[in-house]
Each structure stands twice: as structure tokens, then as C-alpha cells.
SEFIZA-3560 file (N, C-alpha, C; in Angstrom, 3 decimals):
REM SEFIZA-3560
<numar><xx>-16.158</xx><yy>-21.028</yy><zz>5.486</zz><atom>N</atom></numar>
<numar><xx>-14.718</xx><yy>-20.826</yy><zz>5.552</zz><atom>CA</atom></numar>
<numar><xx>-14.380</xx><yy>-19.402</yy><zz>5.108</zz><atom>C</atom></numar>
<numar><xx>-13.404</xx><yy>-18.787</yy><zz>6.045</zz><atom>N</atom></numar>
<numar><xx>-13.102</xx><yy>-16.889</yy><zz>5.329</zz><atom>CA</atom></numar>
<numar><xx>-12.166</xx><yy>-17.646</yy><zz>4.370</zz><atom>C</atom></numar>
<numar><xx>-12.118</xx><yy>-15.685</yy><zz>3.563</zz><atom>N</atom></numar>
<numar><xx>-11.375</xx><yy>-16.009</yy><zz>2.435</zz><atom>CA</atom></numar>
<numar><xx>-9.975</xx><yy>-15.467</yy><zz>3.162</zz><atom>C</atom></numar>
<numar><xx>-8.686</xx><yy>-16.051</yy><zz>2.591</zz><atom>N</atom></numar>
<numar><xx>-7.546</xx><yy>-15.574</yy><zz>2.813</zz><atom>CA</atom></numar>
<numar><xx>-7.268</xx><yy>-14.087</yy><zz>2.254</zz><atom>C</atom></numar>
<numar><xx>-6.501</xx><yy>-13.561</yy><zz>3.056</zz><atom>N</atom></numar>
<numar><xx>-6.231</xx><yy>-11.914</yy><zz>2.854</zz><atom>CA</atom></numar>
<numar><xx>-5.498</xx><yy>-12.165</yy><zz>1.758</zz><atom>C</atom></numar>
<numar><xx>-4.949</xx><yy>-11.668</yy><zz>0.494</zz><atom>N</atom></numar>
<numar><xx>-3.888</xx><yy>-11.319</yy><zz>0.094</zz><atom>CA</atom></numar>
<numar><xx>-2.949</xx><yy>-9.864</yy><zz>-0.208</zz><atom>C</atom></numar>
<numar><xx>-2.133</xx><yy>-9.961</yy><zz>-0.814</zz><atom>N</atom></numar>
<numar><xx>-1.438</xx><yy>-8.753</yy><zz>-0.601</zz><atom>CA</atom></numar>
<numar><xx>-2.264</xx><yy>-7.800</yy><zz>-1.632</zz><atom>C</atom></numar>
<numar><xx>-1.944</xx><yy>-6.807</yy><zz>-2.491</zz><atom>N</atom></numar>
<numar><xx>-2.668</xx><yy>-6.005</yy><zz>-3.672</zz><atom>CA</atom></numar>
<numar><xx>-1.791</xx><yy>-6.765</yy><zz>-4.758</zz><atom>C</atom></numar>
<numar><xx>-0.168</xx><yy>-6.535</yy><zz>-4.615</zz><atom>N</atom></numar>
<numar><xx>0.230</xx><yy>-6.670</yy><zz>-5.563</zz><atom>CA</atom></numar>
<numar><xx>-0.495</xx><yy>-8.532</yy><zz>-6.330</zz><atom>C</atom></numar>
<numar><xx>-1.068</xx><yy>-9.189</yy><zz>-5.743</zz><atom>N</atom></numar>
<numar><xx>-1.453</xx><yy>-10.236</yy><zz>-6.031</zz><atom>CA</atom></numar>
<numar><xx>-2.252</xx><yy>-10.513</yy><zz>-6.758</zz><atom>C</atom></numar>
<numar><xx>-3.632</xx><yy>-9.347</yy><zz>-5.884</zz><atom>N</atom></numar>
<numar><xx>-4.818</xx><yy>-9.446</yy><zz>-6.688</zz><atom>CA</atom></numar>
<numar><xx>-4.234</xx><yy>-8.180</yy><zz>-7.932</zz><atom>C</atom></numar>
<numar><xx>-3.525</xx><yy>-7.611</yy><zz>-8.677</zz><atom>N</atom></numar>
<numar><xx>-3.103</xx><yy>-6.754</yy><zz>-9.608</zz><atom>CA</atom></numar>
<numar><xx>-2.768</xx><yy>-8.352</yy><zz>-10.425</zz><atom>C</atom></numar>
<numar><xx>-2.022</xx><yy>-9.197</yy><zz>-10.502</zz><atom>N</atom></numar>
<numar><xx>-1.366</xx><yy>-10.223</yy><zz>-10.716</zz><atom>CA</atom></numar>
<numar><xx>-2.701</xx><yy>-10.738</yy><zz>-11.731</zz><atom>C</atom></numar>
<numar><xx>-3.402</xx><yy>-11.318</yy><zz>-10.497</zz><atom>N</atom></numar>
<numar><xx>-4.819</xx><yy>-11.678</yy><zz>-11.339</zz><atom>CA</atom></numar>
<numar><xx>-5.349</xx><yy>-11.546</yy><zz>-12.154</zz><atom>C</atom></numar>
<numar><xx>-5.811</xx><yy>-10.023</yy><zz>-11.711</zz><atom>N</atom></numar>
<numar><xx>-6.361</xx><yy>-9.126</yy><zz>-12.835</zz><atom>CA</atom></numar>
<numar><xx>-5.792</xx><yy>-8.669</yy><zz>-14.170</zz><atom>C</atom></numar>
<numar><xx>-4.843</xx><yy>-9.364</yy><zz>-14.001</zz><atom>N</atom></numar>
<numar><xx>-3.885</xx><yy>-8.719</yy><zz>-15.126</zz><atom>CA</atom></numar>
<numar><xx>-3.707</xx><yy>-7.096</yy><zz>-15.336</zz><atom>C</atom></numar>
<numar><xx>-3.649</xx><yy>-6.355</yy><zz>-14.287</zz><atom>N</atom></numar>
<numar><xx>-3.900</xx><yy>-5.009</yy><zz>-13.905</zz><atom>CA</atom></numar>
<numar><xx>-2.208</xx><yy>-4.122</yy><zz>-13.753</zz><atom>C</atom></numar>
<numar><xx>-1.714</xx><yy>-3.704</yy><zz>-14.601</zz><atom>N</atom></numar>
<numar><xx>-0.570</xx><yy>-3.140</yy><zz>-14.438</zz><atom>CA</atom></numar>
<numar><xx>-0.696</xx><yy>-1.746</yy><zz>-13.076</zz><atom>C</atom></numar>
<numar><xx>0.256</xx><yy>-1.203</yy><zz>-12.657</zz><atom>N</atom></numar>
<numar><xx>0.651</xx><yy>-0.169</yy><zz>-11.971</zz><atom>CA</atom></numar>
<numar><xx>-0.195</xx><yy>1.102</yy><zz>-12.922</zz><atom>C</atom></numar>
<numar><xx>0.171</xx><yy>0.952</yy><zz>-13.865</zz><atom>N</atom></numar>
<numar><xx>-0.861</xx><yy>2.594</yy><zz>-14.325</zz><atom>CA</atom></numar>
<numar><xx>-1.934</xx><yy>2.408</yy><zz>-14.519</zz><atom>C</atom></numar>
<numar><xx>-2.329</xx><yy>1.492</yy><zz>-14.933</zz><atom>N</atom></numar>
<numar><xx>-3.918</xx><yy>1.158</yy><zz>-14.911</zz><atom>CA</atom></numar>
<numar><xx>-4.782</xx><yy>1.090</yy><zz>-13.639</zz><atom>C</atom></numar>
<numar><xx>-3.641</xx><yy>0.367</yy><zz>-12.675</zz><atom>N</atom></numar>
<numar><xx>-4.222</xx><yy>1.045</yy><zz>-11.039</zz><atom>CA</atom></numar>
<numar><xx>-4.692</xx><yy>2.156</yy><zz>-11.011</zz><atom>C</atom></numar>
<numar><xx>-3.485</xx><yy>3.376</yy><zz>-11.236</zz><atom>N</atom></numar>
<numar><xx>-3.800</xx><yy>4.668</yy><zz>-10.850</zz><atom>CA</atom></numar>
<numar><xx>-4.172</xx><yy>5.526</yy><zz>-11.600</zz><atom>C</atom></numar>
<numar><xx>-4.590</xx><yy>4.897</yy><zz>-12.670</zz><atom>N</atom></numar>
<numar><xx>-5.910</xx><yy>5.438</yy><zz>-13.433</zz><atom>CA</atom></numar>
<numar><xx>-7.299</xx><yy>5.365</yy><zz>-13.340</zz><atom>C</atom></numar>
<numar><xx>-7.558</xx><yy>3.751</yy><zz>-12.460</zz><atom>N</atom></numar>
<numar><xx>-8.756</xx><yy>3.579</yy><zz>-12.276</zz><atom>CA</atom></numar>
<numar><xx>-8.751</xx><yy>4.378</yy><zz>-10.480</zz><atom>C</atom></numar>
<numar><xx>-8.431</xx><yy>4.467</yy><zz>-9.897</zz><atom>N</atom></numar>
<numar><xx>-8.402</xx><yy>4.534</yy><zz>-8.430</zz><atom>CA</atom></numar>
<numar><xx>-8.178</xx><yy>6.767</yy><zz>-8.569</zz><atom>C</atom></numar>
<numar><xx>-7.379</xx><yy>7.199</yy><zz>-9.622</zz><atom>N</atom></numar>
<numar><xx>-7.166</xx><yy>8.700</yy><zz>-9.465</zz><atom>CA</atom></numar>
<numar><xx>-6.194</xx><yy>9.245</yy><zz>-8.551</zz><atom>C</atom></numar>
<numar><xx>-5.920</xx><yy>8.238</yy><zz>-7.485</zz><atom>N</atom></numar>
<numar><xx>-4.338</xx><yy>7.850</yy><zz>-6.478</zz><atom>CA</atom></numar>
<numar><xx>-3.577</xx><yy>8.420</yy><zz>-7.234</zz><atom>C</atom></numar>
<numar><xx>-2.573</xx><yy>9.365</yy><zz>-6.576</zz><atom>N</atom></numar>
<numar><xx>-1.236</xx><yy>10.010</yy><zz>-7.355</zz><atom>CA</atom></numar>
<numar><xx>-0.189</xx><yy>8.130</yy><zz>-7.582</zz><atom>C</atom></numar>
<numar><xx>0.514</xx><yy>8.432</yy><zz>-8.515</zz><atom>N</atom></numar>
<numar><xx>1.502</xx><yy>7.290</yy><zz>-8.861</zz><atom>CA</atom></numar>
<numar><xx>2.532</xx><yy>7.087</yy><zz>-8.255</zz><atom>C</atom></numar>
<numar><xx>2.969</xx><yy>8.015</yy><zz>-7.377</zz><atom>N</atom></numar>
<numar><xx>3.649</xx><yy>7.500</yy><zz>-6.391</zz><atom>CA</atom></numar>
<numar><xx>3.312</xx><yy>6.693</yy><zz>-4.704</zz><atom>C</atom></numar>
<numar><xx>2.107</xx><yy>7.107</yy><zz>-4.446</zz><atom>N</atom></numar>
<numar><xx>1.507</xx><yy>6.727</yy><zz>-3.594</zz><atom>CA</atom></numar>
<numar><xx>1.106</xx><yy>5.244</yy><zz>-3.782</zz><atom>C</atom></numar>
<numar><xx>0.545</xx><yy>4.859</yy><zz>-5.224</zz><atom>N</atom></numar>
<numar><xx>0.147</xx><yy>3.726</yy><zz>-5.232</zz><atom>CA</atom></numar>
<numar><xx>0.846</xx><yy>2.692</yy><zz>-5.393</zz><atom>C</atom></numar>
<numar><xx>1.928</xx><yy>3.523</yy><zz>-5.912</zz><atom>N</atom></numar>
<numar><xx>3.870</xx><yy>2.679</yy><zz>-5.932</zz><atom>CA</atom></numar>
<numar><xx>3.935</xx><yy>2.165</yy><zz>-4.272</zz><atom>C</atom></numar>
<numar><xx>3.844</xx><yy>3.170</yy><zz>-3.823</zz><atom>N</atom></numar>
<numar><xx>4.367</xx><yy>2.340</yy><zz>-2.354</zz><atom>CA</atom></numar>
<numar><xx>3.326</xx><yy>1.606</yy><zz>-1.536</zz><atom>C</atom></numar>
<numar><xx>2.032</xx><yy>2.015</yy><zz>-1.833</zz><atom>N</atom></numar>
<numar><xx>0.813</xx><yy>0.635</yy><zz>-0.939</zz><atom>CA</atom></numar>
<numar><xx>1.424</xx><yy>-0.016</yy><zz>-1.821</zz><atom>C</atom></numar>
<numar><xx>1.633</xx><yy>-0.626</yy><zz>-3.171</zz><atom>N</atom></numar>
<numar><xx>1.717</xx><yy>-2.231</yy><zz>-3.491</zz><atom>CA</atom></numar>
<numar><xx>3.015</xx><yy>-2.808</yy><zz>-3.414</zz><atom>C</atom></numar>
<numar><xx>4.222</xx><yy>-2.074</yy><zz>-2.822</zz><atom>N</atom></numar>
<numar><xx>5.194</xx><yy>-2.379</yy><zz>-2.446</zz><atom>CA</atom></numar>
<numar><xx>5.555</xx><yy>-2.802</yy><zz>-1.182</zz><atom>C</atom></numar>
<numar><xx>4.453</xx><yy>-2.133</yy><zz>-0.337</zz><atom>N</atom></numar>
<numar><xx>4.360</xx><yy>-2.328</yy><zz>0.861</zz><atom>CA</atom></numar>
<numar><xx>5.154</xx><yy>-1.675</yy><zz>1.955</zz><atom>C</atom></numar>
<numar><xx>5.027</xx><yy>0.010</yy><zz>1.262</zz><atom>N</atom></numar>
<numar><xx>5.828</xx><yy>0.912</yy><zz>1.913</zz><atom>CA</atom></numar>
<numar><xx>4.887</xx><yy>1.818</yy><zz>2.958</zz><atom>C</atom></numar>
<numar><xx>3.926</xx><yy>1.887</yy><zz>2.315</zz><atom>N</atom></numar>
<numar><xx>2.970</xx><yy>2.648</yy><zz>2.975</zz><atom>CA</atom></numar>
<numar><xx>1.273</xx><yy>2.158</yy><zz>3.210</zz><atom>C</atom></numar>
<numar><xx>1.086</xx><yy>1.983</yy><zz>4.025</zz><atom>N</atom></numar>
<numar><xx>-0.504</xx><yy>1.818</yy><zz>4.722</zz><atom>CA</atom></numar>
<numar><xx>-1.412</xx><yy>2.600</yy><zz>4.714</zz><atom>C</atom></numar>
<numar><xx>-2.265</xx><yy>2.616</yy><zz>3.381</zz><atom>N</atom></numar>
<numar><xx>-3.446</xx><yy>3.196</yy><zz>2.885</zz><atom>CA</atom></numar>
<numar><xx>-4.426</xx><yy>3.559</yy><zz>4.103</zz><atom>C</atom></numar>
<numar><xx>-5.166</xx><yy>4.960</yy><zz>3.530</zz><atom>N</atom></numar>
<numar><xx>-5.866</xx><yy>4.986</yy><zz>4.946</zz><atom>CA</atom></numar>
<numar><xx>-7.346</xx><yy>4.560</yy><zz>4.568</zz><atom>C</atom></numar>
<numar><xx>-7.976</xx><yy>4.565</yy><zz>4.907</zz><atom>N</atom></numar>
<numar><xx>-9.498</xx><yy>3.514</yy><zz>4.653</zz><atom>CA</atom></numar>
<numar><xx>-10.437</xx><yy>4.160</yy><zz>3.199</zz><atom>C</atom></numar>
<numar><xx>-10.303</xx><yy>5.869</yy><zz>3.035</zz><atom>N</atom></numar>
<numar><xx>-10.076</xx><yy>5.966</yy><zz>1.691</zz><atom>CA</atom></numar>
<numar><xx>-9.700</xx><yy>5.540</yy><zz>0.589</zz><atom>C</atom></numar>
<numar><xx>-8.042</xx><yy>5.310</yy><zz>0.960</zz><atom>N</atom></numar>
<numar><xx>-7.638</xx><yy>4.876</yy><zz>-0.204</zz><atom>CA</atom></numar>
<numar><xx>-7.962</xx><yy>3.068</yy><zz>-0.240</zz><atom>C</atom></numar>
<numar><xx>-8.211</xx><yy>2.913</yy><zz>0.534</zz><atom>N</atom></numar>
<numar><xx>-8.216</xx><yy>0.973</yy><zz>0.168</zz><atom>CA</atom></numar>
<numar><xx>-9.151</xx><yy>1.039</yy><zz>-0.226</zz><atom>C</atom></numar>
<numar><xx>-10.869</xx><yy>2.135</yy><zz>0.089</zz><atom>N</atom></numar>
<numar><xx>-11.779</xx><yy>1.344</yy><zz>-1.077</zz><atom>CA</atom></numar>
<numar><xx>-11.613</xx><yy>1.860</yy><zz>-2.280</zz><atom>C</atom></numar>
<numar><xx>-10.798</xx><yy>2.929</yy><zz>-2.564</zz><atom>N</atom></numar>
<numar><xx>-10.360</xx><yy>3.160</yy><zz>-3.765</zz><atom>CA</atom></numar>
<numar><xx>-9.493</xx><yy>2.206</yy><zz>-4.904</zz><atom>C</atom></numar>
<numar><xx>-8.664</xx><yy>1.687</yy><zz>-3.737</zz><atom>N</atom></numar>
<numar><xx>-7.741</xx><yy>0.448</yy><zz>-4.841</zz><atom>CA</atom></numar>
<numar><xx>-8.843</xx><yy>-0.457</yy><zz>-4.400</zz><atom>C</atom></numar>
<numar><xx>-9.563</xx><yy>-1.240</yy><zz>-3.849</zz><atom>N</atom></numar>
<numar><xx>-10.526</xx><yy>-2.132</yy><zz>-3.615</zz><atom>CA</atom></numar>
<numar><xx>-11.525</xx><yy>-2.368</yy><zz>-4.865</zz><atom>C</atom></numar>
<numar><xx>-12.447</xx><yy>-1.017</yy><zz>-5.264</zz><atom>N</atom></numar>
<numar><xx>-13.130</xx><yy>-1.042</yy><zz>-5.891</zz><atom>CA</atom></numar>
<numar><xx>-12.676</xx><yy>-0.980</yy><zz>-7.439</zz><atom>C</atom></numar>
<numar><xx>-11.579</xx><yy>-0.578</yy><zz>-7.334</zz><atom>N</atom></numar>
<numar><xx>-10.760</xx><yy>-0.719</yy><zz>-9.210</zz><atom>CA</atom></numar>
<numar><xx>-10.135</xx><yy>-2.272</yy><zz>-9.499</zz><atom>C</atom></numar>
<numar><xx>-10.207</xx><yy>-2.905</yy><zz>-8.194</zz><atom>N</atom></numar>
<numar><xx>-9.465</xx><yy>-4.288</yy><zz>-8.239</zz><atom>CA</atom></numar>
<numar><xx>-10.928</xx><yy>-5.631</yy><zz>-8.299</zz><atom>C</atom></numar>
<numar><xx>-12.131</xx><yy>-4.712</yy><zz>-8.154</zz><atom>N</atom></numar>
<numar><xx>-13.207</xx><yy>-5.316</yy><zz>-8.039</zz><atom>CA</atom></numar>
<numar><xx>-13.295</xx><yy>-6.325</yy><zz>-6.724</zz><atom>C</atom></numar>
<numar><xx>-12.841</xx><yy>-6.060</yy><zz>-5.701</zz><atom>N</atom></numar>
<numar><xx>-12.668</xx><yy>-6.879</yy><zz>-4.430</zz><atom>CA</atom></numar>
<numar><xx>-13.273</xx><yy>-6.053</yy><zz>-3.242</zz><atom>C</atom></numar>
<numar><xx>-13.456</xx><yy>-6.781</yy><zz>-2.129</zz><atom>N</atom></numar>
<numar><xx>-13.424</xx><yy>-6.172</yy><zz>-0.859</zz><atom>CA</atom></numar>
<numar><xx>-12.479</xx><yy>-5.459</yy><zz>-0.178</zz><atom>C</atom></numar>
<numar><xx>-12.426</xx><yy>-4.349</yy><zz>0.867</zz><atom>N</atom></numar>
<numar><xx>-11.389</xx><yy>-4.469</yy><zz>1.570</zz><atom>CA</atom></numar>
<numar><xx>-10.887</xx><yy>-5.091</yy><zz>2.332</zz><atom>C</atom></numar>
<numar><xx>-11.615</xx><yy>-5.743</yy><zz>2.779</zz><atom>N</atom></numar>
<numar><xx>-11.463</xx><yy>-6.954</yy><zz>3.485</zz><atom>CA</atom></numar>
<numar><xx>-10.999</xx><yy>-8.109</yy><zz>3.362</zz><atom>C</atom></numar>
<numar><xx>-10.659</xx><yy>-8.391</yy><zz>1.893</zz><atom>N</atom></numar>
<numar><xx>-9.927</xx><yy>-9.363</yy><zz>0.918</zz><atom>CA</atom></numar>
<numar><xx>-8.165</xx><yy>-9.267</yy><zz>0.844</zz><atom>C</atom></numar>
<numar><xx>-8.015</xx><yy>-7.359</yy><zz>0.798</zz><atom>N</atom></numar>
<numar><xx>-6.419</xx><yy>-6.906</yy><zz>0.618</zz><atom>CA</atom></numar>
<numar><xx>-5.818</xx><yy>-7.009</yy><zz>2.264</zz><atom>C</atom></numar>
<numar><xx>-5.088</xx><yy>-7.501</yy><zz>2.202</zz><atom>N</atom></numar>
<numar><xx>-3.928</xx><yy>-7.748</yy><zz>3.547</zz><atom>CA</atom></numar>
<numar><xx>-3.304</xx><yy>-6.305</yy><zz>2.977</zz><atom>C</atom></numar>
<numar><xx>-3.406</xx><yy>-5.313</yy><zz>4.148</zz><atom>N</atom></numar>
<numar><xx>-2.622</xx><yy>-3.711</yy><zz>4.276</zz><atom>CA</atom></numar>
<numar><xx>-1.565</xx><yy>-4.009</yy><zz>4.645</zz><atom>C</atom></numar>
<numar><xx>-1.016</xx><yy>-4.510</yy><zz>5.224</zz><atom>N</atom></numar>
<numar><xx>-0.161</xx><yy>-4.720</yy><zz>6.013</zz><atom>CA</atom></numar>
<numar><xx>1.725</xx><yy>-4.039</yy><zz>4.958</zz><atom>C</atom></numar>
<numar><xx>2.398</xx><yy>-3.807</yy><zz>6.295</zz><atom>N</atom></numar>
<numar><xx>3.790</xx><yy>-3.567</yy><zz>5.772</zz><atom>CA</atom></numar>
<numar><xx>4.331</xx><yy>-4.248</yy><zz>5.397</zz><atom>C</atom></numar>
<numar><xx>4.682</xx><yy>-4.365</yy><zz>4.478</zz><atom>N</atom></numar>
<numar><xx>5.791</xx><yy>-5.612</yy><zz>3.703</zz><atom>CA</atom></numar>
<numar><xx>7.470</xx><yy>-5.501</yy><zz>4.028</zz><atom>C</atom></numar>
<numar><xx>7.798</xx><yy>-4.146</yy><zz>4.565</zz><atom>N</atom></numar>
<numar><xx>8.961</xx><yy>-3.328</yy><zz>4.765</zz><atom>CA</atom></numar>
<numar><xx>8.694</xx><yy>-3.281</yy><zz>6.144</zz><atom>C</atom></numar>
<numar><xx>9.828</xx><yy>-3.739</yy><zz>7.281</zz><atom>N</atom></numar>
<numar><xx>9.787</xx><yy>-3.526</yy><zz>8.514</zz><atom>CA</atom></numar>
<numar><xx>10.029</xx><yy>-2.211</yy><zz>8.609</zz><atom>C</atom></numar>
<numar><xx>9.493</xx><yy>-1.689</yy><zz>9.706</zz><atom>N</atom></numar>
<numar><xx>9.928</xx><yy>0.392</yy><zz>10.148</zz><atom>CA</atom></numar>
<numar><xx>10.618</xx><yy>-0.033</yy><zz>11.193</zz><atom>C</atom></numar>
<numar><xx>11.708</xx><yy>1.070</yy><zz>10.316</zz><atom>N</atom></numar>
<numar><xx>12.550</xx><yy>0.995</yy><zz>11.664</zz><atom>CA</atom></numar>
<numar><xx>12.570</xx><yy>2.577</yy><zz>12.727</zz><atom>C</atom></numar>
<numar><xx>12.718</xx><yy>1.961</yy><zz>13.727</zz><atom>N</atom></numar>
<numar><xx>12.647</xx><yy>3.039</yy><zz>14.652</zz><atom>CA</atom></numar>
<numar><xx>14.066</xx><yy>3.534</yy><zz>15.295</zz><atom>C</atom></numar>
<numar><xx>14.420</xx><yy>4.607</yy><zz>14.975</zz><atom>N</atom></numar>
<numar><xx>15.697</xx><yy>5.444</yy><zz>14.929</zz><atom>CA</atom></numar>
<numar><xx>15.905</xx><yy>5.961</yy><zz>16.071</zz><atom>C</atom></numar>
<numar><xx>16.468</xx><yy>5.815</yy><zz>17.516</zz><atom>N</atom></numar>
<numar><xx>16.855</xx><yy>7.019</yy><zz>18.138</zz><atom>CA</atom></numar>
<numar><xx>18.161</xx><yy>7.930</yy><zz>17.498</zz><atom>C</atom></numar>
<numar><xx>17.828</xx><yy>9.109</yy><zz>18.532</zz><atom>N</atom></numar>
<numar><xx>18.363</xx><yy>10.366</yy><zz>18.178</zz><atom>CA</atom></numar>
<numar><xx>17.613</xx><yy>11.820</yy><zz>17.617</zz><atom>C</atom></numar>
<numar><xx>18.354</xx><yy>12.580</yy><zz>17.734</zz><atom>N</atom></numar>
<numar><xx>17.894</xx><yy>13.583</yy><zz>17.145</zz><atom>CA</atom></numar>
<numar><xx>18.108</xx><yy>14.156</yy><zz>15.815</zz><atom>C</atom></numar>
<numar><xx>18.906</xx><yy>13.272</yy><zz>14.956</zz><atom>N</atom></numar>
<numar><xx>19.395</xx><yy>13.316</yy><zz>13.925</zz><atom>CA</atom></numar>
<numar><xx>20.369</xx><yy>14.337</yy><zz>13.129</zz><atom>C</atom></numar>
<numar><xx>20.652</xx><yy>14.868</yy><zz>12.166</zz><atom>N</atom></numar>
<numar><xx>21.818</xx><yy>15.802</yy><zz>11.674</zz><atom>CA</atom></numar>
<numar><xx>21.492</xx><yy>16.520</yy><zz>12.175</zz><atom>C</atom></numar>
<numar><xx>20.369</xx><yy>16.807</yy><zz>11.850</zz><atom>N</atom></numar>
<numar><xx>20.019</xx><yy>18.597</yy><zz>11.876</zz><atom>CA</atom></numar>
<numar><xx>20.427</xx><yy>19.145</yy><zz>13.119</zz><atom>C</atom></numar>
<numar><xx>19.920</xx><yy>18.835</yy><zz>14.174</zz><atom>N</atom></numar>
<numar><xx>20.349</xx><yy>18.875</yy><zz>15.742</zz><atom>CA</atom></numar>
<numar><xx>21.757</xx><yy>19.575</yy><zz>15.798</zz><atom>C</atom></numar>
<numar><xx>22.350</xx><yy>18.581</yy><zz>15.081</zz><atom>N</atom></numar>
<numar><xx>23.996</xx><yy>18.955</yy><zz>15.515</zz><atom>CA</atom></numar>
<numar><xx>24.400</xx><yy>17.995</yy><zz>16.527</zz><atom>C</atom></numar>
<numar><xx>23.420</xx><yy>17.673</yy><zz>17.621</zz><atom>N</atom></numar>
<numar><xx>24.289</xx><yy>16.687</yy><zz>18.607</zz><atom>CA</atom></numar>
<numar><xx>23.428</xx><yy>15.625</yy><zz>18.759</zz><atom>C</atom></numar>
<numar><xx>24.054</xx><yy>14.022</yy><zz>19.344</zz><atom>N</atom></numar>
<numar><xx>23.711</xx><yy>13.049</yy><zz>19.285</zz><atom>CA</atom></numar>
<numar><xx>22.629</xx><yy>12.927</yy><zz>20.422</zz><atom>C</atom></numar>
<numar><xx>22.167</xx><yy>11.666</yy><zz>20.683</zz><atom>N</atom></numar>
<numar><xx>21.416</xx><yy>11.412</yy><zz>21.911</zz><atom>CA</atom></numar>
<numar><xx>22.142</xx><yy>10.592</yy><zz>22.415</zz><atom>C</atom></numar>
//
């Protein structure tokens, strides 16, 4: 039977692993690691075995995934000056 993915902030949960202790063990700037476990931003295969291996898990264990839908904006925005 596979194991179920979970999120990070979960396996942190577990571990009893606070946010700075993450990015102390991993060397990840603290804002960056703010938003993978918030689920703002999608680690690139670097950084997951980096939080992977401080969480003592696989990568293959952490669900990357966005927790925050992206939204996709038309236009050209202020700066432009004019709309689309």
C-alpha cells in the first residue's frame, strides 16, 4: 500500500518542528520557507530535499502542491497606462 502525500506544514506538526527550526535546519531564507508551508510557493526539487531531509522524510512523502489558487490576471496592468 503507498503512503499518503501530506502537506509540510503536517509533517512540521509531527515533528514538533517550529518555522525557525525549519530554516535553520534546511539554511532556506525565512521567507521562502514561510510560503512553501503556506502553500504560496512550489519548491524547486532543491529545495524539497532540503525541507525533506530536515523533516527526516522523503520527497515523495510532501504533497508540493498549491494550497492558494493562482490567479491569472488579464491586462497589462498600471504601469501600461491603458487597459486590455
Amino acid at each position: 500500500m503507498a503512503a499518503v502525500m501530506k502537506p509540510i506544514a503536517r509533517y512540521m506538526e509531527e515533528a514538533e518542528i517550529s518555522l525557525g527550526q525549519l530554516v535553520t535546519a534546511t539554511g532556506l531564507e525565512t521567507k521562502l520557507v514561510k510560503a512553501i508551508v503556506s502553500g504560496n510557493y512550489t519548491p524547486s526539487p532543491f529545495q524539497r530535499q532540503r525541507l525533506a531531509a530536515a523533516l527526516g522524510v522523503s520527497t515523495d512523502d510532501i504533497s508540493w502542491e498549491h494550497a492558494v489558487p493562482v490567479q491569472h490576471i488579464r491586462g497589462n496592468g498600471p504601469q501600461s497606462g491603458r487597459s486590455t
